[in-house]
TORVEXKE-780012 format. One line per 8 residues: number of its first residue (from 1); for each residue x, y, z of C-alpha. Coordinates in Angstrom, 1 decimal, padded with zeros to 4 digits, m for minus. Layout:
// TORVEXKE-780012
NUM	X Y Z; ...;
This chain:
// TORVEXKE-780012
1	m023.7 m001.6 005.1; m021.1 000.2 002.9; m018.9 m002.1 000.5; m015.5 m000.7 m001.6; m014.5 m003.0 m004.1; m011.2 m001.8 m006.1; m010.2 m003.2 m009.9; m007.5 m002.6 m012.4;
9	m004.7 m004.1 m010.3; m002.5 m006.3 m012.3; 001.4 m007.1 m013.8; 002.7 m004.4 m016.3; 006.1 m003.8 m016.9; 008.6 m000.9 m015.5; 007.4 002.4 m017.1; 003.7 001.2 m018.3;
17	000.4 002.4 m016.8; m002.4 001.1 m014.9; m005.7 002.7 m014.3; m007.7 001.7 m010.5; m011.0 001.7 m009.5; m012.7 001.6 m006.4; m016.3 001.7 m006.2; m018.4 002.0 m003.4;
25	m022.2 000.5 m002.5; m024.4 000.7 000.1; m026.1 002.8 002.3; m023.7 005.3 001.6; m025.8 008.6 001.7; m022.9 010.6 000.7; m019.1 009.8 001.0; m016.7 012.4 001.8;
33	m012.9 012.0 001.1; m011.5 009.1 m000.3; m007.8 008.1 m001.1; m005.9 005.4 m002.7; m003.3 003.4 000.2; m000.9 000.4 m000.6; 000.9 m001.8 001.2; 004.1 m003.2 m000.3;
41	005.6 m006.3 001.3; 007.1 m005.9 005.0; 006.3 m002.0 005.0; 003.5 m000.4 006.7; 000.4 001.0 004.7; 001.2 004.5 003.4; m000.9 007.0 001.6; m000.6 007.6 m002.2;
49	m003.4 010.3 m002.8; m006.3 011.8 m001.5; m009.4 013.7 m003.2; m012.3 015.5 m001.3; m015.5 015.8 m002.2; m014.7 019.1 m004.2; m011.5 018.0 m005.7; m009.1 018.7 m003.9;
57	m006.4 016.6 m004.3; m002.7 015.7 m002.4; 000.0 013.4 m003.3; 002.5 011.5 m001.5; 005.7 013.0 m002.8; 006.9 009.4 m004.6; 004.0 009.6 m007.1; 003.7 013.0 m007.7;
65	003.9 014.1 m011.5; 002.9 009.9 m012.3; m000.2 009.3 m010.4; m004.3 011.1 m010.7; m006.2 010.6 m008.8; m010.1 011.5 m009.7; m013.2 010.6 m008.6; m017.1 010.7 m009.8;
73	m019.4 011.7 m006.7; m022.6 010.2 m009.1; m020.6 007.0 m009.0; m019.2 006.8 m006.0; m016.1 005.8 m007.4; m012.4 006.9 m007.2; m009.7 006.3 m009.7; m006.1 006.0 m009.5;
81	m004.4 006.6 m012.8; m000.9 005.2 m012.5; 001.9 006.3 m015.2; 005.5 005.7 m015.7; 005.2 003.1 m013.2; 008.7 002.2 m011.2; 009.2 m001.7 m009.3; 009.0 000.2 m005.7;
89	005.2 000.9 m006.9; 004.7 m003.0 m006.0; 002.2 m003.1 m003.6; m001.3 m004.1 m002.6; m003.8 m000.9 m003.5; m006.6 m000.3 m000.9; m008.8 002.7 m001.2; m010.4 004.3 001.6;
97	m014.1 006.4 001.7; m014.9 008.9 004.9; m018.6 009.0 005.3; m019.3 011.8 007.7; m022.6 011.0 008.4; m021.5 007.6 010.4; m018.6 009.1 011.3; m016.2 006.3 010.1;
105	m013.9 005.3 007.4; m014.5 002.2 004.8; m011.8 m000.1 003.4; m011.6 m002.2 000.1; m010.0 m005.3 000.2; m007.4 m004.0 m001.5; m005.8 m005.4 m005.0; m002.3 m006.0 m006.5;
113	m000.2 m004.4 m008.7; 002.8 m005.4 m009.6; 005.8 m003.6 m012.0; 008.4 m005.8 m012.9; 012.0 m004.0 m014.3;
């Protein structure tokens, strides 16, 4: 069983910062990409940013130049840091793991933040 718990969410105001983690357990072996998702409020789920395994990272084009994304394979945890953050960045946060080996992805439960102007 593979579990991704995310932290970090919270209330900061327009133009702050907020710092996510997601940290996976389990019988993970090794997890491939992973990448940060939210959810705001009558909108469907939409990607925010993506890291492989090497690196490699991509950026939807609303948080580029504002958002990281990093990750620490010995950990098995992602990060989302979040800067000059905007009230359209209110949304639930889920991350997402690939693990090749079971050839499936793996959801957090996802957790709020929430910018007010």
């Amino acid at each position: 069983q593979v579990q991704l718990v995310e932290s970090g969410g919270g209330l900061v105001q327009s133009g702050g910062s907020l710092r996510l983690s997601c940290a996976a357990s389990g019988s993970i072996f090794m997890m491939n990409d992973m990448g940060w998702y939210r959810q705001a409020p009558g909108k469907q789920r939409e990607l925010v940013a993506a890291i492989t395994r090497g690196g490699s990272t991509n950026y939807a084009d609303s948080v580029k130049g504002r958002f990281t994304i990093s990750r620490d394979n010995a950990k098995n945890t992602v990060y989302l840091q979040m800067n000059s953050l905007k009230p359209e960045d209110t949304a639930v946060y889920y991350c997402k793991g690939f693990i090749m080996r079971y050839g499936r992805d793996y959801w957090g439960q996802g957790t709020q933040v929430t910018v007010s102007s």
